[in-house]
C-alpha positions as CSV (number, residue, x, y, z in Angstrom):
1,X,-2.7,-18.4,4.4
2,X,-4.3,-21.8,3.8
3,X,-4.3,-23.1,0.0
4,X,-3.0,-25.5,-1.9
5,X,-3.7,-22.6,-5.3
6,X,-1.3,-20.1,-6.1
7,X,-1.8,-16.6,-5.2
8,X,-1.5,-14.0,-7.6
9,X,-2.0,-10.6,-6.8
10,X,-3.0,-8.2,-10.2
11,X,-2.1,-4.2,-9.4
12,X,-4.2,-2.4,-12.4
13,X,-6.0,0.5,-12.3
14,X,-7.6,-0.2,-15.6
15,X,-10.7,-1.7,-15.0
16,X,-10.0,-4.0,-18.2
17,X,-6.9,-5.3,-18.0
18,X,-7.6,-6.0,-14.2
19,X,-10.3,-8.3,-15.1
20,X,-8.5,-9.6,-18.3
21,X,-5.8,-10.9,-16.4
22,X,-8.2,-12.1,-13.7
23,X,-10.3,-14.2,-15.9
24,X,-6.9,-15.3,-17.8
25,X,-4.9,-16.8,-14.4
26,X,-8.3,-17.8,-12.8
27,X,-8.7,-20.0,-15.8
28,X,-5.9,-21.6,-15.5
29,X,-6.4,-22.8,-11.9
30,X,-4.8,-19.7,-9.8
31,X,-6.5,-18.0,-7.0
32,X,-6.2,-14.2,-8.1
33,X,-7.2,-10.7,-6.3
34,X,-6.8,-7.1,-7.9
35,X,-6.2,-4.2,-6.2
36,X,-6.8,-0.8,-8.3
37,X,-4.0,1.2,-6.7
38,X,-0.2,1.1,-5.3
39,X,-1.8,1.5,-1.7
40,X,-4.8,-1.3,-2.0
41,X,-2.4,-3.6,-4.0
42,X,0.4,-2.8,-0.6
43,X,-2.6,-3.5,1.9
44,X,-3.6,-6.7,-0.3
45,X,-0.2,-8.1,-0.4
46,X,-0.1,-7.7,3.2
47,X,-3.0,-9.9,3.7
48,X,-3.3,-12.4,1.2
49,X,0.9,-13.2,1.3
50,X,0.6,-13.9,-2.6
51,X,3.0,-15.9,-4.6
52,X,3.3,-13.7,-7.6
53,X,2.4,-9.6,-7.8
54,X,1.6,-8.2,-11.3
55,X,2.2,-4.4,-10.9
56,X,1.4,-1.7,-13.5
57,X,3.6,1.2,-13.3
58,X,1.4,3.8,-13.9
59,X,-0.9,4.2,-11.0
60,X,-3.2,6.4,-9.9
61,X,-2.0,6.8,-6.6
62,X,1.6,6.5,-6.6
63,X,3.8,4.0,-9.1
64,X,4.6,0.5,-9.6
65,X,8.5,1.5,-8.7
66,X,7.6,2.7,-5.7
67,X,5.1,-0.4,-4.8
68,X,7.9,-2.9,-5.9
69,X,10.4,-1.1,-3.3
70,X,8.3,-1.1,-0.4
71,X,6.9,-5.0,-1.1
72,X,10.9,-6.3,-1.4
73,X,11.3,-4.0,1.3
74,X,8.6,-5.3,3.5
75,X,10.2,-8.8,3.1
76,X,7.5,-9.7,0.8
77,X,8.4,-13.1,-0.9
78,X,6.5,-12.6,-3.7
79,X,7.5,-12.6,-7.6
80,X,7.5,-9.6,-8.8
81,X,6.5,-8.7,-12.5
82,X,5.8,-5.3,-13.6
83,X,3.2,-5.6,-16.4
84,X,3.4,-1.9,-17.7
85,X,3.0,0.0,-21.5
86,X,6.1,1.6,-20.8
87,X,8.4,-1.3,-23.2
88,X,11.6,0.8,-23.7
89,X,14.9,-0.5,-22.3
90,X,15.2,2.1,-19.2
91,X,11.5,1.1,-18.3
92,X,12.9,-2.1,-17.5
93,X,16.2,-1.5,-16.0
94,X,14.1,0.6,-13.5
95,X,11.8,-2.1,-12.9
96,X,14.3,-4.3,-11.9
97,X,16.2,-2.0,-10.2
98,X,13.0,-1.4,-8.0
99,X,13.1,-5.1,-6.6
100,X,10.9,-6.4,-10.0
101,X,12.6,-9.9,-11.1
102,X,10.6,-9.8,-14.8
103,X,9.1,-6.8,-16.5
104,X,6.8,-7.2,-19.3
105,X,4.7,-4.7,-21.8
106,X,2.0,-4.1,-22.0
107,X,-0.5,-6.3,-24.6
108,X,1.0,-9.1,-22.1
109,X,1.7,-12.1,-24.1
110,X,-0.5,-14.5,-21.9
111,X,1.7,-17.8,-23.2
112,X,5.1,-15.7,-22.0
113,X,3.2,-14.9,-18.6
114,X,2.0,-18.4,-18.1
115,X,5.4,-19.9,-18.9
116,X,6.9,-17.1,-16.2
117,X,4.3,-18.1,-13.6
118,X,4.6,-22.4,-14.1
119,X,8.5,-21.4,-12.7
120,X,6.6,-19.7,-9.4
């Protein structure tokens, strides 16, 4: 893909937090696309070769786990950070044991996700 903007890729099947994270990295200068379930977000990362995927956990269609496995198994490149409400210490383990390099709960601290994306 062509751009000189950062990719991001937001997996959220809440309509709110999809758009609240859009708005918040489009903001700040970052060329963003949501996908509403493990499958669309799979297909989209696919296609658009993003620099960074946000994945929920809890999807309607499958779970984040299972989306971060197939991406790292896909050879996706991508940064992986599960963005989930699940905050206990297993949750994250999990996530990172799925392929995930950063997992973060859920009100996401936009100043900790920024800070996480500048390193991207």
């Amino acid at each position: 893909m062509e751009s000189d903007k950062r990719r991001i890729l937001v997996v959220e099947d809440n309509a709110d937090v999809a758009e609240a994270l859009r708005l918040l990295l489009a903001a700040c200068g970052y060329d963003v696309a949501v996908a509403h379930t493990g499958q669309d977000g799979l297909r989209a990362a696919r296609q658009l070769e993003p620099h960074v995927v946000l994945c929920d956990i809890e999807l309607p269609d499958s779970n984040g786990y299972v989306v971060g496995s197939m991406l790292r198994d896909s050879g996706c490149p991508a940064k992986l950070i599960a963005v989930t409400g699940r905050s206990e210490a297993n949750a994250r383990q999990h996530a990172l044991a799925a392929g995930f390099h950063q997992h973060m709960a859920k009100p996401v601290n936009a100043d900790l996700l920024l800070r996480e994306l500048v390193a991207v």
